[in-house]
Every structure is written in structure tokens, then in C-alpha cells.
C-alpha positions in Angstrom: -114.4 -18.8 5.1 -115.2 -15.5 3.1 -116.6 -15.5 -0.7 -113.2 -12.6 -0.7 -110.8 -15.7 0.0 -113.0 -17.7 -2.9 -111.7 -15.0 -5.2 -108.4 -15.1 -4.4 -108.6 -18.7 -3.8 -109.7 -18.7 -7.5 -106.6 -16.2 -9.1 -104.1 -18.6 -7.4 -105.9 -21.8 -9.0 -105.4 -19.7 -12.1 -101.8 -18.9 -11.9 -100.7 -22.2 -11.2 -103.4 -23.7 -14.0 -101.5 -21.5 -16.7 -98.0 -22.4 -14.9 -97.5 -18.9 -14.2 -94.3 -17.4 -12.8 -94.0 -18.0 -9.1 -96.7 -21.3 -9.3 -94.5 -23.5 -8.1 -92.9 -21.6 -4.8 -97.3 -21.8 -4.2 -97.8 -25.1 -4.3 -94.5 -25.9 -2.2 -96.5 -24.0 0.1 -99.5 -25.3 0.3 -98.7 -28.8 0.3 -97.1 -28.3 3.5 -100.0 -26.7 4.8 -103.0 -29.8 3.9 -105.4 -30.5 6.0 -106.1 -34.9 4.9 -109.4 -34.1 3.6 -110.7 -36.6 1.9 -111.3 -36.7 -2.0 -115.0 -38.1 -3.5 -114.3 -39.0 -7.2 -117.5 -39.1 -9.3 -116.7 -40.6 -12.9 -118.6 -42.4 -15.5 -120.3 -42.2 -18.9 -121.8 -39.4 -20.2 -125.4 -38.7 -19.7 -125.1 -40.5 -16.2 -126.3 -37.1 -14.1 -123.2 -36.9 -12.7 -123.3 -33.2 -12.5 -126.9 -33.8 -10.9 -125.3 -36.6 -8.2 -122.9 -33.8 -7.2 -125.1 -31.3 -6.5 -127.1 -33.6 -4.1 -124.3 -34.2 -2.5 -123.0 -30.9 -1.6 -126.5 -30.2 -0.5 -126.7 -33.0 1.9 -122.9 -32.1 3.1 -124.3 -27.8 3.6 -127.1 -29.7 5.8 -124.3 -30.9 8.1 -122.6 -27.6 7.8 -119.6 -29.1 6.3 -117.8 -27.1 3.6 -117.6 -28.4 0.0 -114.7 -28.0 -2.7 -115.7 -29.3 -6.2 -113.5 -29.5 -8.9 -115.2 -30.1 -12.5 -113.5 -31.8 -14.9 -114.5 -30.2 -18.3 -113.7 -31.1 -21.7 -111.5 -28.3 -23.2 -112.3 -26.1 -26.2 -109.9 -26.8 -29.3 -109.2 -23.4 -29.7 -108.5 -22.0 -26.3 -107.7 -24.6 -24.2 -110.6 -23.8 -21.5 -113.3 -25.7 -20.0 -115.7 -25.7 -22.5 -118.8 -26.7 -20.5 -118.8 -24.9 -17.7 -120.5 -27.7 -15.1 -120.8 -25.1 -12.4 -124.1 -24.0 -14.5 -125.7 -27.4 -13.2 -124.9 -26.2 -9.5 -126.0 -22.9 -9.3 -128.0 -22.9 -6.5 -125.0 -23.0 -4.3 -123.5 -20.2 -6.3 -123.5 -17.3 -3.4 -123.1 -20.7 -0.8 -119.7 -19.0 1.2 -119.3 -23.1 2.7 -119.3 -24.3 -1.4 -116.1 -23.3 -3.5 -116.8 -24.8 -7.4 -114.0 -25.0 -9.7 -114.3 -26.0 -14.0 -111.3 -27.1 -15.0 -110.1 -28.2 -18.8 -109.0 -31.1 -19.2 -106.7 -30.1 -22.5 -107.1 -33.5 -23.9 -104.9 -34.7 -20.6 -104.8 -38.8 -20.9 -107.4 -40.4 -18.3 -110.0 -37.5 -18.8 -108.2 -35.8 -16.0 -106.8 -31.9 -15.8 -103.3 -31.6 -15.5 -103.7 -29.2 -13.0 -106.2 -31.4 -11.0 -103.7 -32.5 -9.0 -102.4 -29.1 -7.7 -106.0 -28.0 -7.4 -106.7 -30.7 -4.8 -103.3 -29.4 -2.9 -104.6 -25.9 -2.8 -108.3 -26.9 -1.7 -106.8 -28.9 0.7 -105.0 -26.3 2.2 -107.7 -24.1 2.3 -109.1 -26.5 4.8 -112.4 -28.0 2.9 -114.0 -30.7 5.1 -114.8 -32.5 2.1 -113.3 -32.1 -1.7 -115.2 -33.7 -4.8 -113.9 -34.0 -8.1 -116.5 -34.8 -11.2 -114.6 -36.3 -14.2 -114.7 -35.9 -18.0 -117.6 -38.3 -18.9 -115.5 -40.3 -21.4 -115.2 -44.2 -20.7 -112.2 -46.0 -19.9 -110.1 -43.6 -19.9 -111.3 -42.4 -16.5 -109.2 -44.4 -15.1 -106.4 -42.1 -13.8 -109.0 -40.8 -11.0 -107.9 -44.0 -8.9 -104.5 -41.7 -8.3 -107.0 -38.8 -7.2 -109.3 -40.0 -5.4 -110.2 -41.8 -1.4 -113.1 -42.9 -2.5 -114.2 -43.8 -6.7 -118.0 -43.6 -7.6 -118.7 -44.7 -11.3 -121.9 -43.4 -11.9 -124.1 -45.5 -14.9 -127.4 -45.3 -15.8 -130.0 -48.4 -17.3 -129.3 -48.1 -20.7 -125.6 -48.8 -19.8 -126.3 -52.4 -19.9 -125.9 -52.6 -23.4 -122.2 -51.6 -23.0 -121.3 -52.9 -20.3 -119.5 -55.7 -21.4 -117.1 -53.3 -23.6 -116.5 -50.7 -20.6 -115.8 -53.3 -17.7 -112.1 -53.3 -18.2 -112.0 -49.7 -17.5 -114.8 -47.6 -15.4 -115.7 -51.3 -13.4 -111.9 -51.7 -12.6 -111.7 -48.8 -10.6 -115.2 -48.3 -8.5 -115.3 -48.3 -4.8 -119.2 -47.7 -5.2 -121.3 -47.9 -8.4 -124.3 -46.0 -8.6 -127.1 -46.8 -10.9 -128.7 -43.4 -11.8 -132.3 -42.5 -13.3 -133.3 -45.5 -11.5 -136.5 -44.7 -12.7 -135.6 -46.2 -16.0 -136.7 -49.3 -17.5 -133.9 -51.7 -17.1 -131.8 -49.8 -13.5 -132.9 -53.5 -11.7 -131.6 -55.1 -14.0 -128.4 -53.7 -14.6 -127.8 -53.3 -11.0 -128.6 -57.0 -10.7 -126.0 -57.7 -13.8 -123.2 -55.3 -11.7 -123.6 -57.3 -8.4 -122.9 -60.7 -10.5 -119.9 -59.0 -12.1 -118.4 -58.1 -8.8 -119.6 -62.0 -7.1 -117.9 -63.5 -9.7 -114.8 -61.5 -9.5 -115.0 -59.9 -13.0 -114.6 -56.1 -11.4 -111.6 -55.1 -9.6 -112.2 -51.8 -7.6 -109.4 -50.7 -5.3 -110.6 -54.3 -3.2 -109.3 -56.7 -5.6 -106.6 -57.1 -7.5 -106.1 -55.5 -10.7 -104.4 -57.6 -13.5 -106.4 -56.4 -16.8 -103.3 -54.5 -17.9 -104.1 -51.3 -18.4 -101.4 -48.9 -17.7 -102.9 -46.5 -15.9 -103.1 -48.4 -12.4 -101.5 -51.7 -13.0 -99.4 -51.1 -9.5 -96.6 -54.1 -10.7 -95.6 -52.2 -14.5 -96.1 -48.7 -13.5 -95.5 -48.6 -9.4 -93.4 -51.2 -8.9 -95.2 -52.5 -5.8 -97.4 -55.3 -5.0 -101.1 -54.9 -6.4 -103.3 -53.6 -3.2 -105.6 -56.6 -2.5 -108.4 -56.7 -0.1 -111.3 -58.3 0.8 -114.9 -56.4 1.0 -118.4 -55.8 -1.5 -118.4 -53.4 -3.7 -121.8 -51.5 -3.6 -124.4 -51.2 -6.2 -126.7 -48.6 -5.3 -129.9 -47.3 -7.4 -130.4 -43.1 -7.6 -132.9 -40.8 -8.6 -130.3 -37.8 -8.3 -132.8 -35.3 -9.6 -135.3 -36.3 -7.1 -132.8 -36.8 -4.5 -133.5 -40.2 -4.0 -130.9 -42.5 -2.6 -128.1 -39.8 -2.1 -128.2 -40.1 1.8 -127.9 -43.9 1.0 -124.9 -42.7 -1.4 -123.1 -41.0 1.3 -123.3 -43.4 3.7 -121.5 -45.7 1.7 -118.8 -43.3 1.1 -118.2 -42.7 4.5 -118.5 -46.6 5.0 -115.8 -47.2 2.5 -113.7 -44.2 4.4 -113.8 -45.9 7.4 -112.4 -49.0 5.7 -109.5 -48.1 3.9 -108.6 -46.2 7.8 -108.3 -50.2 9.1 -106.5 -51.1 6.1 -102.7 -51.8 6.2 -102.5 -52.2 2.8 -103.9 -48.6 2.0 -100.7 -47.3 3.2 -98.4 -48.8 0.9 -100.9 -48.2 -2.1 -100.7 -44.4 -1.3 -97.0 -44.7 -1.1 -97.1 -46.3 -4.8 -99.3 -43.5 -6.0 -97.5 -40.8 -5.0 -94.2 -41.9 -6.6 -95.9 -42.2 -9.8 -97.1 -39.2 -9.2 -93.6 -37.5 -8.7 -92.5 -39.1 -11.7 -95.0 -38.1 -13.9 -94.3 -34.6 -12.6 -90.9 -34.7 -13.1 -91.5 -35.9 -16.7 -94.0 -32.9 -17.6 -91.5 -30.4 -16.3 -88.6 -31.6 -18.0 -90.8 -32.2 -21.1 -92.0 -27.7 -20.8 -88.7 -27.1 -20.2 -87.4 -28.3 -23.5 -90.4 -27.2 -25.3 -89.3 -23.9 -23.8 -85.7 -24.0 -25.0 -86.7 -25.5 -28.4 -88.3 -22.2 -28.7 -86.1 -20.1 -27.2 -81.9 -21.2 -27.0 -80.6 -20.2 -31.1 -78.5 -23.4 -31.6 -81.9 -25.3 -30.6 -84.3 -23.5 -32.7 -81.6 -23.5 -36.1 -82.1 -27.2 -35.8 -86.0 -27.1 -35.3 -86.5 -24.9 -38.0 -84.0 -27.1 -40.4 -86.2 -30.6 -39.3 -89.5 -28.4 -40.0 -88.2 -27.4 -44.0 -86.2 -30.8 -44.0 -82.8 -29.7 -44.3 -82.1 -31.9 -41.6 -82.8 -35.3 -40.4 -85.0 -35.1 -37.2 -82.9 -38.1 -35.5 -80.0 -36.4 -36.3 -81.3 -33.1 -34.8 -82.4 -35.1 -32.0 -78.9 -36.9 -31.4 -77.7 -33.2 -31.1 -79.8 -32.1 -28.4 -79.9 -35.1 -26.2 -76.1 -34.9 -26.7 -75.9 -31.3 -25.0 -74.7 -30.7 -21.8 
């Protein structure tokens, strides 16, 4: 690896980002050409240090010379659609790293606090043959849940003063974590709420990608969305305690990551789950592509844009307009 292949590594990210001409012939390529790395998701509420965790984590991975791709998930500016906070600032000490490649992505106010490009960006880094890929999520609550689709392995990252929440937020973030981290365990209260997470998960209340998932939400209930049985399996969940800006616990951290990678390798039932994922996947792709393709022929074929512009001074009734299009052939 050459920081000269991060460059270009980062124009191609770009030009498929922006959906430029010649994107998709790119990604064809590419996903032919992965490697299987495996994909770290860190999510959680904000405030948690996730941005901190990370950066521990790719310096313990550089200590076992293995290469690092991070992609940041950032919320977008209203105005140009960018990533506004820019989380590679919190890991700049691995800036001039040639085994580290760190991405900011927006997330354009995509549902589940994920990019809409994340997906292809994990193709691409994959290809480029990372040994292991991270991806930090929009710090946003519940709807962090579309990360399950994303990622091998799901951290939710909290923090002490989450106990006071974490009734609301256990239908979301604690549905979906293969490990949950406790961070600034320094904090009044990190025993406690670690102690309070451990009874959630005894008692059943969590579902992680161990258990099955029947709180309803959309996102990842496998039966409404997937049409496939929910992925049950047995196994704890871990609760671990962090001090990420001391570096405490992250080697503890990682070994449960690698623990739970190990797992889902024995699991039959992993499998069939991935199968599920990936054909919502595909149609949620297909959906987004035929949705640009309209908006680009609303904007661009005459007989379409007469009747846009009639609905917009409301000369026309807009089911009426709509009849007309969907009628087209």
C-alpha cells in the first residue's frame, strides 16, 4: 500500500459518492474483486467517545501490522450535503499512517444514520484488500439500527450517564449489539449501568444478532422485511467497561470482537442471515435507482416536466399527473 493509491483510492470513493458517470461499471468491478474482510461497526449515543474508541483500535490493529480502513459516518451540512464534522480530526495521529486509510462520509439525512454510499464504500475498501474495515456511525439513537446490514460484528458504545435513558433507547441501539462497551468508565455510575445491561441481556430484554428480534422495528425485523426466518442463536452478549482515552480496556475490546468473529464462523445460521441481508440490500438498491432515474426524467423528458410544473402552480391535480406517468410506457 502507497499513500498515492490512498489518493486515488479517495477520487474513486468520490465519484461513486456523487454517482458520477461511469460509478457503477466501478463498483461492478470491485465487488468481484473483495477480499471477506471483516466489518467492525461502532455506533451509539453521542458523546460516547466513539471517535476516541476507534482510534485505539486502529492503534492496537498498526501494532499487529494489520492495515485499517475507517469509514466515518458524519452528519451532513444542510446546505451542501457534506460531512459536516469531519471525524478524521479525532484521528490525526495516523494521518501520514500509509497501513490507515480514513474516510468522512455524509450521511445526507439517510434513514438509520447511515450514508448511502456506505455500502459501496465498504465494496471498494474491501477490494483494496484492508485486513480490517471499521465503520463509526452517526451518533443518533435508534435509528442506528441499519448498521446490523453493515456490519460482522455491532459495538454500541454508551457511557454512565446513559442509564437514565436506557429504558427509552433499548428497543433500538440494545437490539442490535454483539458487544456493548461502557465508556469513560471512570464515571460515577459505568458499574452500575454495566451491571443494569447484563440484567437486560439475562433476562432476555436485548436482542443482538444472538437472539431473536421481534420488537418490530423495520429496519431488521428479518420475517416483514427479509422474508426469512429471524437468525436465533444462543451465546452472552458482552458488557465491557473502557477508558478509551486512556486506552484502557481496548485490547479486552478486541478480543471480544475477534471472539464473536470466530463464532458467527461455526454458525450455520449466519449464512442464511447474510443471504437475507443482501437481498434487502439489492432491493433497496434497486428502489434508489429507479427512484434517481425518475427524479432525473421529471427534470429532464418535456411531457414529464409540463405536468410537474402544472402540479407545482396547481393547474393540475398531482394524482392525476401521477396517473399519467405511472401510465407511460
Amino acid at each position: 500500500m502507497a499513500m498515492k493509491n490512498f489518493r486515488e483510492l479517495s477520487k474513486t470513493l468520490s465519484r461513486i459518492e456523487n454517482r458520477e458517470e461511469g460509478s457503477l461499471a466501478l463498483l461492478k468491478k470491485f465487488y468481484a474483486e473483495r477480499k471477506g474482510a471483516s466489518v467492525l461497526g461502532i455506533t451509539g449515543l453521542p458523546g460516547a467517545g466513539k471517535s476516541t474508541l476507534v482510534d485505539q483500535l486502529i492503534h492496537l490493529l498498526r501494532g499487529q501490522k494489520k492495515t485499517v480502513g475507517v469509514i466515518a459516518i458524519d452528519p451532513s451540512s444542510p446546505f451542501t450535503g457534506g460531512a459536516l464534522l469531519g471525524d478524521r480530526v479525532r484521528m490525526q495521529r495516523h494521518a501520514t499512517d500509509e497501513g490507515v486509510f480514513i474516510r468522512s462520509l455524509g450521511s445526507r439525512g439517510a434513514h438509520g444514520g447511515l450514508s448511502r454510499a456506505t455500502h459501496d464504500a465498504l465494496v471498494c475498501l474491501d477490494a483494496f484488500g484492508f485486513d480490517q474495515i471499521i465503520v463509526e456511525t452517526v451518533g443518533v439513537g435508534q435509528t442506528e439500527l441499519d448498521i446490523m446490514g453493515l456490519a460482522t460484528t455491532t459495538v454500541v458504545v454508551l457511557v454512565p450517564e446513559s442509564g437514565d435513558t436506557i429504558q427509552t433507547i433499548k428497543a433500538g441501539l440494545t437490539e442490535i449489539a454483539d458487544i456493548f462497551v461502557v465508556n469513560k468508565a471512570d464515571r460515577e455510575g459505568a458499574h452500575s449501568l454495566q451491571q443494569m445491561l447484563q440484567a437486560m441481556i439475562t433476562m432476555g430484554t436485548t436482542g443482538g444478532r444472538g437472539r431473536t428480534m421481534d420488537h418490530g422495528l423495520g429496519t431488521i425485523d428479518h420475517e416483514k422485511i427479509m422474508n426469512d426466518e429471524p437468525w436465533t442463536r444462543g451465546g452472552d452478549i458482552p458488557v465491557l467497561l473502557t477508558e478509551a482515552n486512556k486506552c484502557i480496556g481496548i485490547a479486552e475490546l478486541w478480543k471480544s470482537v475477534l471472539e464473536h468473529q470466530t463464532h458467527l464462523k461455526n454458525e450455520p445460521a449466519h449464512k442464511q442471515h447474510q443471504t437475507a441481508i443482501r437481498r434487502k440490500q439489492f432491493v433497496e438498491f434497486c428502489g434508489e435507482a429507479f427512484k434517481e432515474k425518475i427524479q432525473k426524467e421529471l427534470e429532464t423528458k418535456k411531457e414529464w416536466k409540463t405536468l410537474v410544473e402544472k402540479v407545482a402552480a396547481d393547474k393540475l391535480n398531482p394524482y392525476e399527473a401521477l396517473e399519467k406517468i405511472l401510465s407511460c410506457k
